[in-house]
C-alpha positions as a Markdown table, in Angstrom:
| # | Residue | x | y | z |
|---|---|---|---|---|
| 1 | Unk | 7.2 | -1.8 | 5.0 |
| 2 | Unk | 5.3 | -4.5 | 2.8 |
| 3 | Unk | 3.3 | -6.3 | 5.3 |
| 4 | Unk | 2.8 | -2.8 | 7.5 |
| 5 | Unk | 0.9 | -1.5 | 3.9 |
| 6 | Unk | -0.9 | -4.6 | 3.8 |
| 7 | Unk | -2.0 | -4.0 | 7.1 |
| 8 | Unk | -3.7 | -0.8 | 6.3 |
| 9 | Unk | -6.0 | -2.5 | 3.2 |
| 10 | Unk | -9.6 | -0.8 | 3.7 |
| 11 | Unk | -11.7 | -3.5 | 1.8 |
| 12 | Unk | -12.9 | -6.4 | 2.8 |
| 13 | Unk | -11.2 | -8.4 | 0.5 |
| 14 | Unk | -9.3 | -8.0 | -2.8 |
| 15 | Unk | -8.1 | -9.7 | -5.4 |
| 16 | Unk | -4.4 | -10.7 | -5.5 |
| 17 | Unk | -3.8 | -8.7 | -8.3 |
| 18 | Unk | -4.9 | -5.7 | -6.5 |
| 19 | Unk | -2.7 | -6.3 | -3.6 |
| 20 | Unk | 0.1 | -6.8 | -5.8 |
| 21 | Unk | -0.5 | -3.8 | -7.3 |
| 22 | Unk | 0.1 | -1.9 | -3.9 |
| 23 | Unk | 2.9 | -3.8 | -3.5 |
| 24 | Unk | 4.6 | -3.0 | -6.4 |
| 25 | Unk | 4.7 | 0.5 | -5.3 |
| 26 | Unk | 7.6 | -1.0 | -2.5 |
| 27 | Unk | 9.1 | -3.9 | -4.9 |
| 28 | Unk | 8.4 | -4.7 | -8.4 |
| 29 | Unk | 10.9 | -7.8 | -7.5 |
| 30 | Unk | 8.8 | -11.3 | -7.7 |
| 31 | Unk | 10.6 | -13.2 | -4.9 |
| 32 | Unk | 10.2 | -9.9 | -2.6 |
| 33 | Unk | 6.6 | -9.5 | -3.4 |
| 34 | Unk | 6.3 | -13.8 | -3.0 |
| 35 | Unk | 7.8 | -12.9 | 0.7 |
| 36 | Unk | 6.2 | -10.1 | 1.6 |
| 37 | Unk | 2.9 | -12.0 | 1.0 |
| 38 | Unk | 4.0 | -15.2 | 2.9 |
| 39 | Unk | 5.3 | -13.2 | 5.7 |
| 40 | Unk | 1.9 | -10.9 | 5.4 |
| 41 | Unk | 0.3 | -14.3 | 6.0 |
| 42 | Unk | 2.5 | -15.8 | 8.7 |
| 43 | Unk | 2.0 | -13.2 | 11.0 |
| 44 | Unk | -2.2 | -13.3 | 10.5 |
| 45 | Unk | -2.0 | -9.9 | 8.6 |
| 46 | Unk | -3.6 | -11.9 | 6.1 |
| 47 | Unk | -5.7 | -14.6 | 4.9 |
| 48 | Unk | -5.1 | -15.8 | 1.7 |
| 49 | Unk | -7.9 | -18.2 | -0.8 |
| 50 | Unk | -6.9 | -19.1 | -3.9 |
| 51 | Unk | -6.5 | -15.6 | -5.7 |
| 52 | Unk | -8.4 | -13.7 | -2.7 |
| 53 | Unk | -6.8 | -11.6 | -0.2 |
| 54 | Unk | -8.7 | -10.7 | 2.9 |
| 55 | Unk | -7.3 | -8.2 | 5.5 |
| 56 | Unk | -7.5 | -8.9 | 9.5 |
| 57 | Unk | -6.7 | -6.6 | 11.5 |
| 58 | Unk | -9.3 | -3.1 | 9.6 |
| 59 | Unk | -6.3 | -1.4 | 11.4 |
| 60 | Unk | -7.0 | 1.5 | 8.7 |
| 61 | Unk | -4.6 | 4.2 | 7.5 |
| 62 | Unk | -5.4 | 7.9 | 9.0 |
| 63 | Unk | -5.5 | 10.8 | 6.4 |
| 64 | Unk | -5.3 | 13.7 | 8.8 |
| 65 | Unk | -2.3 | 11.6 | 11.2 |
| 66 | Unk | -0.6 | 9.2 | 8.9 |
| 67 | Unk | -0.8 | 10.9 | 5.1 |
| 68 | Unk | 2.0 | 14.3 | 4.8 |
| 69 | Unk | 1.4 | 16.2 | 2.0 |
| 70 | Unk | 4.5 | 17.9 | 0.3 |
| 71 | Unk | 4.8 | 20.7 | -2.2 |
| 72 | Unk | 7.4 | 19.9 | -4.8 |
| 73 | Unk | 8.7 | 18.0 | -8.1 |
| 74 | Unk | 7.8 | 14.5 | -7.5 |
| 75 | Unk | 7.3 | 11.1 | -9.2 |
| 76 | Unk | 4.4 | 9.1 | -8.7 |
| 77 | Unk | 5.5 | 5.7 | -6.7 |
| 78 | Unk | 2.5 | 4.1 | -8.4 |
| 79 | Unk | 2.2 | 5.5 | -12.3 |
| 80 | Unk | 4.9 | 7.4 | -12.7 |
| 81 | Unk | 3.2 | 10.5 | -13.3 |
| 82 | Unk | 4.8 | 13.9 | -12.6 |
| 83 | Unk | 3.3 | 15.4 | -9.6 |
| 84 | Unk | 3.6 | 19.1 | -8.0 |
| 85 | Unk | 1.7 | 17.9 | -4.9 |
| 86 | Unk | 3.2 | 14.5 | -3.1 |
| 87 | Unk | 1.1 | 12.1 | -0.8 |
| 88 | Unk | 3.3 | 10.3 | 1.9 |
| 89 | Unk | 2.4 | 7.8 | 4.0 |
| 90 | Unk | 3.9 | 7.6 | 7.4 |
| 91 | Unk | 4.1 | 4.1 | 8.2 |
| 92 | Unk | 6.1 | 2.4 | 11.2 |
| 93 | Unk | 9.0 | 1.3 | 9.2 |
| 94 | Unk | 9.2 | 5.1 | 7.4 |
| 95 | Unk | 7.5 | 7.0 | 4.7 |
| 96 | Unk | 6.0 | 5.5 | 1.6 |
| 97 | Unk | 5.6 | 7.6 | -1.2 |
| 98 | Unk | 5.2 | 9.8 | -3.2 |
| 99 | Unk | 2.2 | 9.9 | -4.5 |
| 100 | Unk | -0.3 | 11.8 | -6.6 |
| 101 | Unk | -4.2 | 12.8 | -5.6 |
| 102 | Unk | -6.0 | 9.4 | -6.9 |
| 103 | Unk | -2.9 | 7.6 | -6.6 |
| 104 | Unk | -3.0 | 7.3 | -2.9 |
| 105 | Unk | -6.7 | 7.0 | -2.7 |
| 106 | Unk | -6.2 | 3.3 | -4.9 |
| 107 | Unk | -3.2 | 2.6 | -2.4 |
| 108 | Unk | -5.0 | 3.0 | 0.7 |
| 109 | Unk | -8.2 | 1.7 | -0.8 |
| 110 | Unk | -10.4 | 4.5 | -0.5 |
| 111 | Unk | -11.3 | 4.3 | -4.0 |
């Protein structure tokens, strides 16, 4: 599920810290995050330069196809806020989520 979110990265290029920070949303574990990265980077997902992160594949997550929307009493993935409304994203290996309004906009990089 790691390296599919990678996958999706809208920006050019981030800094490490900022993919971290979407992976942490999966695994908050160091060695998981360390392979998800490597393995990321094996299979040309991405290209790694010193603390820069560039995506490769612009294979960019779909709002109205890939992102559910569920009514409810969630928990943020990503701050840990309360939310009413949950964001999921439907990736190959299952849903990610939830997450709030400007939550998933920072995960999928539209903000």
């Amino acid at each position: 599920m790691g390296v599919q979110l990678l996958e999706r990265l809208e920006q050019s290029e981030l800094d490490l810290p900022a993919v971290i920070d979407r992976i942490e949303t999966i695994t908050t574990d160091p060695a998981t995050t360390r392979a998800i990265l490597e393995e990321a980077e094996r299979r040309g997902v991405i290209e790694r330069d010193g603390s820069t992160v560039r995506p490769t594949q612009g294979r960019f997550l779909s709002f109205e196809a890939e992102v559910v929307t569920k009514e409810g009493e969630f928990t943020c993935q990503r701050c840990g806020a309360s939310i009413s409304t949950g964001y999921f994203m439907n990736l190959e290996a299952g849903e990610h989520g939830p997450f709030g309004s400007s939550c998933i906009r920072k995960v999928t990089g539209r903000e």
